[in-house]
C-alpha positions as CSV (number, residue, x, y, z in Angstrom):
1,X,28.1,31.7,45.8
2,X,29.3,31.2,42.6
3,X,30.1,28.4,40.7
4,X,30.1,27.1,37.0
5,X,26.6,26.6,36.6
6,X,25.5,29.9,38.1
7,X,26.8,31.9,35.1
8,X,24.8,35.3,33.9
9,X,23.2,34.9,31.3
10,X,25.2,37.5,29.2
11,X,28.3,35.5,28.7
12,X,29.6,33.7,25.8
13,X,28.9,30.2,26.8
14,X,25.7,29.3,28.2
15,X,26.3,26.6,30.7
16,X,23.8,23.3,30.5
17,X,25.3,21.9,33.4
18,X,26.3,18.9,31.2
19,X,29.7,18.3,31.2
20,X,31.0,18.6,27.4
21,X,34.6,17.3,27.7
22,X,35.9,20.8,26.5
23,X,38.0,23.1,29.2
24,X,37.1,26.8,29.1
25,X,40.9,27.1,28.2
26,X,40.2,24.5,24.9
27,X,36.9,26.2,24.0
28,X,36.7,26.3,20.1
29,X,35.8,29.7,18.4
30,X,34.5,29.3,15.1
31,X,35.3,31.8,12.3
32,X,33.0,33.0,9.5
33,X,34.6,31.7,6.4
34,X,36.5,33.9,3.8
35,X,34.0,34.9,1.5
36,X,34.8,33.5,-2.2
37,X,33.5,35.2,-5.4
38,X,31.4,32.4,-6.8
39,X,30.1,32.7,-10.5
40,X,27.0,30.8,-10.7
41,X,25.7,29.8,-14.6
42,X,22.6,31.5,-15.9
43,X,20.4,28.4,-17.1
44,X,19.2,30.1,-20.7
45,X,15.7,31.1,-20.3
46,X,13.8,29.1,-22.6
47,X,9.6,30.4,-23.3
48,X,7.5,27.4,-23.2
49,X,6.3,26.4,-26.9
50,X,2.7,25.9,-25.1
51,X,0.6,27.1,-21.5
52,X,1.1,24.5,-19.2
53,X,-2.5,22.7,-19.0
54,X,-4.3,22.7,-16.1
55,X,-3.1,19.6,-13.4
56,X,-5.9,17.4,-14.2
57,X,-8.2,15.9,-11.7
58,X,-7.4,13.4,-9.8
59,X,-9.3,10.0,-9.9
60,X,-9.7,7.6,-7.5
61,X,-8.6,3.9,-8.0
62,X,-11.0,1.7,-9.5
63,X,-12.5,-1.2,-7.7
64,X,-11.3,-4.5,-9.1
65,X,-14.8,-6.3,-9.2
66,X,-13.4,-9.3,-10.7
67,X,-11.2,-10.1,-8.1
68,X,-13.5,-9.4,-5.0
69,X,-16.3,-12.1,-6.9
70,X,-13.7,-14.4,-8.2
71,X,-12.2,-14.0,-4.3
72,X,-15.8,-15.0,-3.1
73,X,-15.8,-17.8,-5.2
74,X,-13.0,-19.5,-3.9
75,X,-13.6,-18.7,-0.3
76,X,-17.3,-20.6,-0.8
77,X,-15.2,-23.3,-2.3
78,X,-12.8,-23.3,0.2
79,X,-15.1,-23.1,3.1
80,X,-17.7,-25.7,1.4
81,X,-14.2,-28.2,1.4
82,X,-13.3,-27.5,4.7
83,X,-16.6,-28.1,6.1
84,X,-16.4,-31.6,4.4
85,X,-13.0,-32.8,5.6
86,X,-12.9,-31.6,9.0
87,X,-15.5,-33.8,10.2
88,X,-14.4,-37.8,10.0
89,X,-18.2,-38.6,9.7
90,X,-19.1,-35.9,7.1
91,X,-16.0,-36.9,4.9
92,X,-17.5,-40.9,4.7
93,X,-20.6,-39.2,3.9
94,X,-19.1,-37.2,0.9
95,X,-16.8,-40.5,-0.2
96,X,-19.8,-42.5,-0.3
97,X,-22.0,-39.9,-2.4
98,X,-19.3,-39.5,-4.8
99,X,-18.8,-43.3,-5.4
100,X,-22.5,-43.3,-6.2
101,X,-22.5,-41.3,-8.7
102,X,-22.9,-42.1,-12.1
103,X,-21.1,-40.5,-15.6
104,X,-24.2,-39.0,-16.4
105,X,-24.5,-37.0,-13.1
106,X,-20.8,-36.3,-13.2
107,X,-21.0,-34.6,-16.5
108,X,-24.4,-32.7,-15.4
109,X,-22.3,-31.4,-12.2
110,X,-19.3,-30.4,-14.4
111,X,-22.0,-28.5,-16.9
112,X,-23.1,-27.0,-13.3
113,X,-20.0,-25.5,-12.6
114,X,-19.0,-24.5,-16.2
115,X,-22.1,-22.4,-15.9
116,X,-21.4,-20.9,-12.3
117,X,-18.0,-20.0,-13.9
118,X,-19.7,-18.5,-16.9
119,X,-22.5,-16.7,-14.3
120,X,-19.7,-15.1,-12.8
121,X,-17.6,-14.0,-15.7
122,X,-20.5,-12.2,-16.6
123,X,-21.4,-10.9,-13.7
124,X,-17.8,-9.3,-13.7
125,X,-18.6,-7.7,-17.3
126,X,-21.5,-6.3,-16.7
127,X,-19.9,-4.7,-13.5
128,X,-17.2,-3.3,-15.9
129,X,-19.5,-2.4,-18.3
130,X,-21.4,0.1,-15.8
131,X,-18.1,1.2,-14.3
132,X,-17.4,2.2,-17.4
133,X,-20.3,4.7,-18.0
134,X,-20.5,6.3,-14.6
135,X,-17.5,9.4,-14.9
């Protein structure tokens, strides 16, 4: 019982049983190539003018405080304005308080949020200031 896929496995061609396309008669032999003197350049050795310093640690990215507070800001705001206009009675509520108010209380809420602005800018710098100290 012999057949094609039955081969020892001491022969030239070890048989996968998948069909390549190739007869035995067509089977390709490959040749080393002819060997080729090759010349190859000599980059000039060149001695370092200094040691190479020591690969310095590495440090880990800082943590952009600025942008996670101011990011909290706007998420209140944008929360506090959703909460607002999502509701049809809540939003009369707010169009009615705001056409009460007078210049006086308008400036005083637009000191208000100068000084929340200010709160948080400072807040950032004393963040960076600390950052800054701790290696």
């Amino acid at each position: 019982m012999s057949d094609d896929t039955t081969r020892p496995l001491d022969t030239e061609r070890l048989d996968t049983g998948v069909d390549s396309g190739v007869d035995d008669a067509e089977t390709l032999v490959l040749e080393p190539a002819a060997e080729t003197e090759q010349t190859w350049a000599q980059p000039p050795y060149v001695e370092a003018a200094t040691p190479v310093a020591a690969a310095a640690p590495v440090e880990r990215p800082r943590v952009r405080w600025a942008g996670i507070l101011w990011g909290l800001v706007f998420t209140a705001t944008a929360a506090i304005a959703i909460a607002l206009l999502v509701d049809p009675v809540r939003r009369d509520d707010a169009d009615v308080w705001l056409r009460t108010q007078t210049p006086g209380t308008i400036a005083l809420y637009g000191l208000l949020a100068l000084g929340a602005i200010i709160l948080v800018s400072g807040l950032v710098g004393v963040i960076r200031r600390l950052q800054r100290r701790t290696p």
